[in-house]
C-alpha positions as CSV (number, residue, x, y, z in Angstrom):
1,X,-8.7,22.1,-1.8
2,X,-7.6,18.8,-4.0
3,X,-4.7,19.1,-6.3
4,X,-3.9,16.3,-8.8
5,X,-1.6,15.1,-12.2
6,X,-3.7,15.8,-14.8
7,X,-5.8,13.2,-16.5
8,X,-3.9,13.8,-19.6
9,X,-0.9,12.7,-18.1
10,X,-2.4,10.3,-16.0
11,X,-3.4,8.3,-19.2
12,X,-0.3,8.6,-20.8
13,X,1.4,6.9,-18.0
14,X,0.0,3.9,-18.7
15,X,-0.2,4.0,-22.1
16,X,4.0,3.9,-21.5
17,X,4.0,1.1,-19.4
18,X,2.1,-1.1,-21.0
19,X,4.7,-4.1,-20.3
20,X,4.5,-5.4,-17.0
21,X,7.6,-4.4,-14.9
22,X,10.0,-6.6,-13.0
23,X,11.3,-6.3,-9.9
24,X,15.0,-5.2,-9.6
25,X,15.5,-7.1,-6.0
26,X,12.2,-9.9,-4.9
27,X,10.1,-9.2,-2.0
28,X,10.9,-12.1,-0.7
29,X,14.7,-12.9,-0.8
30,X,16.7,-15.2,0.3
31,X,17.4,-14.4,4.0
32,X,20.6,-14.8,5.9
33,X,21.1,-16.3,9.8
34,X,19.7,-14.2,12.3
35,X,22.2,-13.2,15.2
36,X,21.2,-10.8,18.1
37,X,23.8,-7.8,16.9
38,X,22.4,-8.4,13.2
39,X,18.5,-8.2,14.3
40,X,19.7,-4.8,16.1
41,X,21.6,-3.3,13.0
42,X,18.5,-4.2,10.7
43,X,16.2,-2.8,13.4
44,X,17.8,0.6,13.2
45,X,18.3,0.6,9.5
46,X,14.8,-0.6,8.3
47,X,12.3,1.3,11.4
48,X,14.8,4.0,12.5
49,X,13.0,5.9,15.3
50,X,9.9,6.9,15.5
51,X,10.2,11.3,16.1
52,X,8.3,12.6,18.7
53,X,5.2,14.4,17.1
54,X,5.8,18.2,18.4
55,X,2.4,19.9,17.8
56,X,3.0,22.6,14.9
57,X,6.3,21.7,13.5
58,X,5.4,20.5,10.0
59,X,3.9,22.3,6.9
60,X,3.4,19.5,5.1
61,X,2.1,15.4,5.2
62,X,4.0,13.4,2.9
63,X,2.4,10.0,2.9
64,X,4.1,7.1,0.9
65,X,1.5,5.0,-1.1
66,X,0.3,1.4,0.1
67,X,-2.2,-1.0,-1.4
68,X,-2.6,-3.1,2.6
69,X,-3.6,-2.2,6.1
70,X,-5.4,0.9,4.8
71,X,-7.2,1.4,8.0
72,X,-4.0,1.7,9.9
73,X,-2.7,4.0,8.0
74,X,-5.2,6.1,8.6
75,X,-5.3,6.2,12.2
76,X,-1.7,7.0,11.6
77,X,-2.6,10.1,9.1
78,X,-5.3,11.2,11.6
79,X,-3.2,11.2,14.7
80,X,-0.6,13.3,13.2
81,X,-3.1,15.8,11.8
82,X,-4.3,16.8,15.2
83,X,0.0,16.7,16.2
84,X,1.2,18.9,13.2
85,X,-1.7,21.2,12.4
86,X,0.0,20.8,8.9
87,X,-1.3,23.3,5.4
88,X,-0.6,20.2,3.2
89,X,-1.3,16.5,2.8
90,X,0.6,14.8,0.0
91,X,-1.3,11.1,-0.9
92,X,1.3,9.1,-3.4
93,X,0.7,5.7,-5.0
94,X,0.1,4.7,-8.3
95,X,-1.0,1.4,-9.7
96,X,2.4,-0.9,-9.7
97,X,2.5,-3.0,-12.5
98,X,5.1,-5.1,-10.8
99,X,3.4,-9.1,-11.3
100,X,3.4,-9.3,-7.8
101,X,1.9,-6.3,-6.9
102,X,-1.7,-6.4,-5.1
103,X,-4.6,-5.4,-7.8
104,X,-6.7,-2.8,-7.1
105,X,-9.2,-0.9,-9.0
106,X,-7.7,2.8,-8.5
107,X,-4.1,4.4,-7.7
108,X,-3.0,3.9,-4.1
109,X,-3.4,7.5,-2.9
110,X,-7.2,7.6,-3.7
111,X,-7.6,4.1,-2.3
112,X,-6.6,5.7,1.0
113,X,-8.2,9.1,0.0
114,X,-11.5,6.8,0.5
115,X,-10.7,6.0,3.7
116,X,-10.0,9.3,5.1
117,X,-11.6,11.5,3.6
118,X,-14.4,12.3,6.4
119,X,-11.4,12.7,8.8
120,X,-9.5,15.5,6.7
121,X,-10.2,19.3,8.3
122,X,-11.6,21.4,5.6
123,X,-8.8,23.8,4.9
124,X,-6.5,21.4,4.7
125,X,-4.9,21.3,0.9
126,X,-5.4,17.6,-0.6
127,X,-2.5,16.9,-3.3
128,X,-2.5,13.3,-5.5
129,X,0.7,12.2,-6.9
130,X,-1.3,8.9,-8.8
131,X,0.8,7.6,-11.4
132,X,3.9,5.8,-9.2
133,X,5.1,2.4,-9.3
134,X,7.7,2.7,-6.5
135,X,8.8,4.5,-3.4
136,X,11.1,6.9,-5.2
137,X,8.3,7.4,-7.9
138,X,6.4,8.7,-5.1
139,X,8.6,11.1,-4.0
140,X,10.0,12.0,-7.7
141,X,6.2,12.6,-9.1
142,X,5.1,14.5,-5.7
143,X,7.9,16.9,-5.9
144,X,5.8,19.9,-8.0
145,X,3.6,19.8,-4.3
146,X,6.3,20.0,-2.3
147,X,8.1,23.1,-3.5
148,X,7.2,25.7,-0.6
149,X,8.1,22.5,2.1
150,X,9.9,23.0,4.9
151,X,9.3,20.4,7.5
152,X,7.7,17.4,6.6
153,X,6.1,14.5,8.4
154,X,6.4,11.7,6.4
155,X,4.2,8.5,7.0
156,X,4.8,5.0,6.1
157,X,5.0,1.0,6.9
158,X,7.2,0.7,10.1
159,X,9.8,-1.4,7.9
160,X,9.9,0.8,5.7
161,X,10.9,3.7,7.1
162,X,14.6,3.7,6.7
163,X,14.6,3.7,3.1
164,X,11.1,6.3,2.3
165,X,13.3,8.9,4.6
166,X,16.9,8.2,2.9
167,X,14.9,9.0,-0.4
168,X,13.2,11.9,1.0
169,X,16.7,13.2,1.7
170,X,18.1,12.4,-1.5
171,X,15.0,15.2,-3.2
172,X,14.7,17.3,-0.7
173,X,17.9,17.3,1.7
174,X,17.2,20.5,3.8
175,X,14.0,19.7,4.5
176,X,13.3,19.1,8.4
177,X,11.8,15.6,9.2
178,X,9.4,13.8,11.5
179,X,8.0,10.1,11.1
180,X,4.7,8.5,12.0
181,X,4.9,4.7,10.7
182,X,2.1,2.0,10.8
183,X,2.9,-1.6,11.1
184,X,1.7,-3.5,8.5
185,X,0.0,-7.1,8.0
186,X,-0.1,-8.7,4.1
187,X,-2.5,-11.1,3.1
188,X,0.1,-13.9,3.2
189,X,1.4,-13.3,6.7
190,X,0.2,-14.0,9.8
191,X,1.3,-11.4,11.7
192,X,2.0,-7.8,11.5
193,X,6.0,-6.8,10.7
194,X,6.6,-5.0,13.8
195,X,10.2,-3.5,15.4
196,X,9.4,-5.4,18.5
197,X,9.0,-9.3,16.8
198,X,10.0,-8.9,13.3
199,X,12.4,-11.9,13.3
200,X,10.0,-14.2,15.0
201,X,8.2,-14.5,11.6
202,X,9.6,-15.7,8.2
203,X,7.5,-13.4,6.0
204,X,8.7,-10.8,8.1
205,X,12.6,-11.3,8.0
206,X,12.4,-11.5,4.2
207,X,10.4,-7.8,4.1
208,X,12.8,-6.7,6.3
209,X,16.0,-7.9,4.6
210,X,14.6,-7.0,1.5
211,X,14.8,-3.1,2.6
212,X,18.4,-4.0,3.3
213,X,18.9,-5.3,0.2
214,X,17.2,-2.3,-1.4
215,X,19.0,0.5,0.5
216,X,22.4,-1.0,-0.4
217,X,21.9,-1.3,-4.2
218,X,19.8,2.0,-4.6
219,X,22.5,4.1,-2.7
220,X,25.4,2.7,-3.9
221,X,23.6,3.7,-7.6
222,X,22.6,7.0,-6.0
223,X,19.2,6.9,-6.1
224,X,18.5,7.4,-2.6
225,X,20.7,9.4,0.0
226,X,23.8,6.9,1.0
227,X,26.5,8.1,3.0
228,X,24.3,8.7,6.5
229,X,23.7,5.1,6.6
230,X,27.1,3.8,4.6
231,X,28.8,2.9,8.0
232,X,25.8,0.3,9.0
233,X,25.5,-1.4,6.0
234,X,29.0,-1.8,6.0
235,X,28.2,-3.5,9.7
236,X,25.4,-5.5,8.6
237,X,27.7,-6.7,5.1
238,X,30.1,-8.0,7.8
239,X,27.1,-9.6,9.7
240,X,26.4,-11.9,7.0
241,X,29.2,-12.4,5.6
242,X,29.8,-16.0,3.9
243,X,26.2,-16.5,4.5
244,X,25.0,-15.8,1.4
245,X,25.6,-16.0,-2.3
């Protein structure tokens, strides 16, 4: 069974944004001085830890939309279908009109519905949130699918893990919640961001410290759930301290 946002709708999305958005905060900032105790602090910030998959415990598959290493996140979707035994799968992703956003010719969720489609059980319930431009759109737009959700596996980039669950929280904050991340590799990198070696690669730090940068702004604003992770940024803002502007 597929559920979707009506075409209607769908259309009229874009119709609204027909100026090309700008990014609040770059993808690739300017990064501060690595030191062993800051690698660990933006470690458990940006990954956080990857939940043990306890067969049956989730209702629902929240998956956050991306445009690159499609056919990871799929083996990540599949390996937690046969751990969860889940009713639900939610696919989110838009088409981000952001001008350094990766072109593609359909939202994110059915670029990945492409992928694994042959893999999904039959009576598993298909939902399409298609019409975000950012993590928070994905949750905000998906939230009519998740009304009857009690425990959720979410499943994103390994980097970005920290901030999809701290906006999960901010939605839906009794929700119970599991991970399953992917790492992910861009076009312009040569080498996957991974927890393990993230801070060996340049590409990689300025992902990574981007989520920092992202976190701290969006939950100071309240846009995403702030006071669980206050105490670390705190830590990492003493870090770097008079390191950058």
């Amino acid at each position: 069974m597929v559920f979707k946002v009506e075409r209607d709708q769908y259309v009229e999305f874009f119709i609204r944004r027909t100026k090309t958005m700008q990014r609040e905060i770059p993808k690739l900032p300017e990064i501060p001085t690595l030191t062993p105790d800051l690698i660990k602090s933006l470690s458990e910030l940006c990954f956080r830890n990857e939940s043990d998959l306890i067969p049956h415990i989730s209702d629902t598959v929240f998956v956050f939309g991306t445009p690159i290493s499609l056919d990871k996140a799929a083996e990540a979707i599949e390996e937690v279908l046969k751990c969860v035994n889940p009713r639900k799968l939610v696919l989110t992703g838009g088409m981000p009109t952001y001008p350094d956003s990766y072109k593609a010719a359909k939202p994110e969720s059915h670029l990945l519905y492409d992928v694994i489609q042959k893999l999904l059980p039959k009576d598993l319930e298909v939902s399409f949130e298609e019409t975000s431009n950012n993590c928070i759109e994905n949750v905000q737009n998906a939230l009519p699918f998740l009304k009857e959700s009690h425990r959720i596996t979410f499943i994103t980039k390994s980097f970005a893990a920290g901030r999809d669950y701290l906006t999960l929280k901010k939605f839906l904050p009794n929700v119970h919640y599991t991970q399953k991340t992917f790492d992910a590799l861009y076009p312009e990198s040569p080498a996957y961001i991974t927890k393990a070696d993230w801070y060996n690669n340049p590409h990689s730090i300025m992902r990574v410290w981007g989520e920092y940068l992202r976190i701290t702004k969006y939950g100071q604003r309240g846009d995403i759930t702030y006071d669980e992770v206050k105490s670390l940024l705190d830590t990492i803002a003493i870090q770097t301290r008079e390191q950058l502007p």
